[in-house]
C-alpha positions in Angstrom: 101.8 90.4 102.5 103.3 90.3 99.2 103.5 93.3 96.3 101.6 91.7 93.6 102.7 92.9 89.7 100.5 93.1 86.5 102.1 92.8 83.7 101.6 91.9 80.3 100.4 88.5 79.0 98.6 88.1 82.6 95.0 86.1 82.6 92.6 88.3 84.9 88.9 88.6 86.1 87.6 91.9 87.1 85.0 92.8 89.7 81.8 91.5 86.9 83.5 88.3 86.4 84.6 89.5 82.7 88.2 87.4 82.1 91.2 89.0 79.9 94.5 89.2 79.0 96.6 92.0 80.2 98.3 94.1 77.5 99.4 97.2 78.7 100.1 98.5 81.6 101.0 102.2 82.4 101.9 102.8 85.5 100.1 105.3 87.7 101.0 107.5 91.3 98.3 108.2 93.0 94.3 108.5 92.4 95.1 112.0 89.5 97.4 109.9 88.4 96.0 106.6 87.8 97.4 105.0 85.3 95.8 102.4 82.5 95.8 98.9 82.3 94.4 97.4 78.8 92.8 94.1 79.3 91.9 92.6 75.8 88.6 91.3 76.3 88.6 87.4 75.7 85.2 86.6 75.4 83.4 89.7 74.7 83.4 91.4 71.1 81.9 94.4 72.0 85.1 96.9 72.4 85.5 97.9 69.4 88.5 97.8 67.0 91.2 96.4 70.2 88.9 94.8 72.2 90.1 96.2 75.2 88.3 97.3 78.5 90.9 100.0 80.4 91.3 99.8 84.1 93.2 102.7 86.3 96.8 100.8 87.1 96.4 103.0 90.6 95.0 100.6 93.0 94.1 98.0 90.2 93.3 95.1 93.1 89.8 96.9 93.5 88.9 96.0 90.1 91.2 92.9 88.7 92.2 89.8 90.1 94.8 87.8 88.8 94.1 84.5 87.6 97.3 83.2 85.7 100.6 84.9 85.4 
């Protein structure tokens, strides 16, 4: 099986079917560790001034999938 990347600029849906763009991602080692992704939060306006809902970058397949890279 292929590594899959995030990056930046990548359309996703996480595990409550809420879609975004990727913006940042930190990169993380292990579950201390973890990491953020920032997903700016197309259709949703409540996340206040960036919009963004924040994922750990750890083991982000549990929670994201990507949709368009």
């Amino acid at each position: 099986m292929q590594n899959k990347t995030l990056k930046p600029g990548d359309h996703v849906i996480d595990i409550h079917g809420h879609e975004g763009i990727v913006v940042v991602v930190q990169p993380g080692n292990d579950v201390e560790d973890h990491g953020t992704v920032a997903v700016w939060q197309m259709n949703r306006t409540e996340y206040g001034i960036d919009n963004c809902e924040h994922y750990c970058e750890f083991g982000w397949e549990k929670s994201l999938r990507i949709i368009k890279n």
